[in-house]
N, C-alpha and C positions, 0 to 999 in steps of 0.2 A: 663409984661411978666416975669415970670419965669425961671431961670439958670437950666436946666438941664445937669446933669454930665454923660458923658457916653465915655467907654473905646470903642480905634476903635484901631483893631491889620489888619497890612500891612502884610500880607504872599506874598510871591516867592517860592515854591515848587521849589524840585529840579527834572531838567528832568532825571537825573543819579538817575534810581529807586532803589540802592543799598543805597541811603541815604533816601529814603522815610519812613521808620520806623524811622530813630532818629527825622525826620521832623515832622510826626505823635504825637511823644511822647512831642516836643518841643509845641504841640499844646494843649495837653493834660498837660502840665505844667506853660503855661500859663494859662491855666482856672484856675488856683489855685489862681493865684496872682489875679485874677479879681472879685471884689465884685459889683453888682448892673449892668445897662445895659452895653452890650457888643456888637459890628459886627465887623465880621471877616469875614476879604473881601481879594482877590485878586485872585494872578494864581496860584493856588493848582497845578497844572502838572498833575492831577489826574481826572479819571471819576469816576460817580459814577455807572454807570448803562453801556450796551453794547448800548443804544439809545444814548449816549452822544458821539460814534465817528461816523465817517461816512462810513471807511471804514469795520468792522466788525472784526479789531485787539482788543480782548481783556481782559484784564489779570480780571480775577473774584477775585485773590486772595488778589490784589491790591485796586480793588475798595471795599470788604469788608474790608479792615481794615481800608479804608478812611470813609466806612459808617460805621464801629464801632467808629470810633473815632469820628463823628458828634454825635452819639449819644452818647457819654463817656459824651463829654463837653454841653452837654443839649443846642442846639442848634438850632434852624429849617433854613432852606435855603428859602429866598427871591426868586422866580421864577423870569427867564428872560421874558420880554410880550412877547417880537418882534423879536425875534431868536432862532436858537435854538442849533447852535453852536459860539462861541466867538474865535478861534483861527483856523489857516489856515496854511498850511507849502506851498502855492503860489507856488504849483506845475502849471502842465498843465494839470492834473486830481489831484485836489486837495484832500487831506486827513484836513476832519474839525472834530474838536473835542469841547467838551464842559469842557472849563478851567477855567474860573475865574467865581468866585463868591461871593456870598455872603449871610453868613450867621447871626440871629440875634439869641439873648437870650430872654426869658420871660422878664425881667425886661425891654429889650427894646423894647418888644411889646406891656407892659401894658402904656409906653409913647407915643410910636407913635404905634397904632395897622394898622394904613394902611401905606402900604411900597408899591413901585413900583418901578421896576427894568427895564429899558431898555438899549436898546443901540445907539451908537454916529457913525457916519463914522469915516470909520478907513479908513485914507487918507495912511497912510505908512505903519505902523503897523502891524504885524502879530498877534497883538489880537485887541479884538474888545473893546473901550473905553466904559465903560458902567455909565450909570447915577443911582443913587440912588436917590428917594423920599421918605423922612419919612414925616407923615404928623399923627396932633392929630384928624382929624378931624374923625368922624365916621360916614357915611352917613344915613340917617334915611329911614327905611322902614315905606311902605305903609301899612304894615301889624304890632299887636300886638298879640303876644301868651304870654297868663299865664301860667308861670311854675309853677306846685305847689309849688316848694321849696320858693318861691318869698314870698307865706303867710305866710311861718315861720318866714323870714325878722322881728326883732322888728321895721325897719324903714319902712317897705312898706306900712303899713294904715297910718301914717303921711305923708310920700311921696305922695300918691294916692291922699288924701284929701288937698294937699300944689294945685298940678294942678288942680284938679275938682275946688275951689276957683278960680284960674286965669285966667279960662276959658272964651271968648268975651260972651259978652250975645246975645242971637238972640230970634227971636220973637214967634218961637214956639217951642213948649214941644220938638217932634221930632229934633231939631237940636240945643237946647241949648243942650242935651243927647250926643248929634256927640258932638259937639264944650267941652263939660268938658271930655269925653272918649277921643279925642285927646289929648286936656291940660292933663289926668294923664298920657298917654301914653309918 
């Protein structure tokens, strides 16, 4: 196994939204010092969309500077599977919003391209504990599409002709064909 190196930044927004611009900027200032994979996880205090409260309190000017700034520091957001709000102010008609998250870089999706995001009970908490999965593995389809750009590839006729060779042998014409078309696949 292999050491991969990758920055992981703890944010706490602040709920006093008269400090959320210098928090913004603070984020936007970290991306500078960060070279190679990056997630940027926690409780931003911030939505990003009017789907992310429950009760239909919400500030448009706030949430576009929170989605300017995801998109300043090249970013994409990991989805939650299994919720769809993470924090609760445990009212008796509660007000639920979507707070914590977590966001990756290109460099950490070309390490782990499958991520999966859910969540934990939240025994006391007024957010919701969430679990992160990174995983390298990339599950294989049933299906192959040739893209043309693949034959400009200088490595794609070597490649192609490495599996067609390692393909099981079977006894007829019709399914040695499957069995090397799967091997270059």
């Amino acid at each position: 196994a292999s050491n991969i190196d990758f920055t992981i930044t703890n944010v706490y927004g602040p709920s006093d939204h008269s400090s959320t611009a210098p928090f913004l900027q603070e984020i936007r200032d970290i991306k500078q010092l960060v070279s190679g994979a990056w997630l940027l996880i926690g409780d931003f205090n911030l939505v990003r969309s009017a789907a992310d409260k429950s009760n239909g309190v919400f500030n448009a000017g706030l949430a576009a500077a929170f989605n300017q700034t995801i998109q300043e520091v090249l970013v994409r957001e990991v989805d939650l599977s299994d919720r769809r709000f993470t924090w609760t102010n445990k009212q008796s008609f509660p007000i639920l919003a979507m707070l914590d998250r977590v966001f990756t870089n290109a460099p950490l999706d070309l390490v782990f391209p499958s991520a999966n995001l859910s969540s934990l009970p939240r025994p006391t908490s007024d957010h919701t504990p969430l679990l992160l999965s990174l995983s390298s593995d990339i599950p294989k389809t049933d299906f192959f599409r040739l893209d043309n750009f693949l034959l400009r590839n200088e490595s794609f006729l070597n490649s192609v002709i490495q599996g067609w060779q390692q393909a099981v042998t079977c006894n007829d014409a019709a399914g040695q064909l499957v069995a090397c078309i799967k091997a270059a696949r």
